[in-house]
C-alpha positions in Angstrom: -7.3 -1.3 -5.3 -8.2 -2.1 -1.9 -5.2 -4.1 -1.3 -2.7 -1.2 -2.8 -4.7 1.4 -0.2 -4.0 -1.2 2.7 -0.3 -1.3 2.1 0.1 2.3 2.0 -2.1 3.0 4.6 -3.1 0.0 7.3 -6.3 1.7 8.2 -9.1 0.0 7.0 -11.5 3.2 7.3 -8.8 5.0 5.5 -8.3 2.5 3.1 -12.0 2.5 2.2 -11.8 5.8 1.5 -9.1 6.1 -0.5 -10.9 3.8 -2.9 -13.7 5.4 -2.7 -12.4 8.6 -3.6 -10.3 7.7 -6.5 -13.6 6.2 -8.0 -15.7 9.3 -8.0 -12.3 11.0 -9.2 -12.0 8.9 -12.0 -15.7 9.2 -12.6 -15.1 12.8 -12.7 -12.7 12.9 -14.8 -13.2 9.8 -17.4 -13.2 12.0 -20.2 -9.2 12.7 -19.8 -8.5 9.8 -20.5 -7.9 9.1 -24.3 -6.5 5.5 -23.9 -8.4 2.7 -22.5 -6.1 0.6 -22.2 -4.1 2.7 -19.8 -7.0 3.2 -17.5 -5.6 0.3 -14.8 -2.2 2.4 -14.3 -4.2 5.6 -14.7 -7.0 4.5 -11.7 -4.1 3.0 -10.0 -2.2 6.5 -10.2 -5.2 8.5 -8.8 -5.1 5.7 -5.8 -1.7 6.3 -5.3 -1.8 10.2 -5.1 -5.2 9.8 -3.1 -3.0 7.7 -0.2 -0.3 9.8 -0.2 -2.8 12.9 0.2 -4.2 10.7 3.2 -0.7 10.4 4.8 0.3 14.2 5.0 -3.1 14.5 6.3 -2.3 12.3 9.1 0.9 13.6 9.7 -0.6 17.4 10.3 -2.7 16.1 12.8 -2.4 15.4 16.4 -4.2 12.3 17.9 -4.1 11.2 21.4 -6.1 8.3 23.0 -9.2 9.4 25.1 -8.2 6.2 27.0 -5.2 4.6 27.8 -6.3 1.0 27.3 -9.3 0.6 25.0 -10.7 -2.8 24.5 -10.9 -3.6 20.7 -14.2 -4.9 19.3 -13.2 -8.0 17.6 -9.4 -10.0 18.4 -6.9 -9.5 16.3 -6.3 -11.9 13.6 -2.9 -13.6 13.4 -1.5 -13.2 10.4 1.3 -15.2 8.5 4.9 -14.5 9.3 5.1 -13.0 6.3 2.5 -10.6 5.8 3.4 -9.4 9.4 7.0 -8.7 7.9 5.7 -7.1 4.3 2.8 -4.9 6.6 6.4 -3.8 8.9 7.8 -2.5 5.6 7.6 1.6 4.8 4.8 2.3 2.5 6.6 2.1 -0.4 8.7 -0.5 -0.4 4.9 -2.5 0.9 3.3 -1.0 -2.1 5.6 -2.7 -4.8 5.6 -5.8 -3.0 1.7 -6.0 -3.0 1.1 -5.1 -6.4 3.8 -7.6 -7.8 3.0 -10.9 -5.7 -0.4 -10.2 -4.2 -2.2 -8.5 -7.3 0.1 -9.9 -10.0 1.4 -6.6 -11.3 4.4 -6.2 -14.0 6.7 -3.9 -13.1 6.4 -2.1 -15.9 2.7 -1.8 -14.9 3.8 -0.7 -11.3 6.0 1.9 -12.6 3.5 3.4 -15.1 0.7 2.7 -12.2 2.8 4.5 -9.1 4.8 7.2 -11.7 8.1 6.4 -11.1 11.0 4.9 -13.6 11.1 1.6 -13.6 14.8 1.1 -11.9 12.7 2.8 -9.0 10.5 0.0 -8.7 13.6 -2.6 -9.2 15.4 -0.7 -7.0 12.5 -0.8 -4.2 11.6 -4.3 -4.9 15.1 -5.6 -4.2 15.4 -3.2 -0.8 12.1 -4.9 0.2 13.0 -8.6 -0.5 16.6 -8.2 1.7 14.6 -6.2 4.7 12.3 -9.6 4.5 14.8 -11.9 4.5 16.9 -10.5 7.1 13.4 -9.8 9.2 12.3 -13.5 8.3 15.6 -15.4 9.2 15.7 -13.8 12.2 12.3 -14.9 13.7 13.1 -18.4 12.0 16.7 -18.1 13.7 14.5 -17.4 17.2 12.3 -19.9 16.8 14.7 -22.8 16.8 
């Protein structure tokens, strides 16, 4: 769940609490639920909707730096080429690509877990994998 929150929206405090939220509201509302077996896509759902909430929340507000240069705590952590390329992606097209090859996901299971058809997900898993390549062979291509 953690993951999913991450690739929508790269903000670890935000993150957190989009997990944390969709917990208590599952835990709220547990007894809606009249398959079990659905209760992966169903949580997953909630996590979804609780992200997206999050992004029109940060999109309403304003933020400007106090300071024009502050000095991060820890250095940042180089990442592979490639999760520097899927992180670049919108949160969408990340989203699909996390759950499939970080979490393991079917995409039937994505499409019942993010509530859209599943050509959707085809369709945004395909758009992802060409931005990659082309954003991949290009920083091979400059390397050489």
């Amino acid at each position: 769940m953690y993951r999913v929150s991450m690739s929508y929206l790269d903000n670890v405090e935000d993150a957190a609490d989009a997990v944390q939220d969709t917990l208590a509201k599952a835990w709220e509302k547990r007894n809606i639920l009249s398959r079990p077996e659905q209760f992966k896509p169903w949580v997953m759902r909630i996590l979804v909707n609780q992200c997206k909430d999050v992004l029109r929340k940060r999109r309403r507000r304003s933020f400007y730096p106090l300071e024009e240069n502050t000095a991060s705590i820890d250095p940042p952590v180089p990442q592979p080429p490639v999760m520097e390329a899927i992180n670049a992606l919108n949160p969408e097209l990340r989203a699909v690509m996390v759950l499939h090859y970080v979490d393991g996901y079917a995409v039937q299971e994505i499409a019942s877990s993010l509530g859209v058809p599943l050509g959707t997900v085809k369709t945004r898993m395909r758009s992802a994998r060409k931005r990659l390549k082309q954003t991949l062979l290009v920083e091979w291509e400059d390397e050489e």
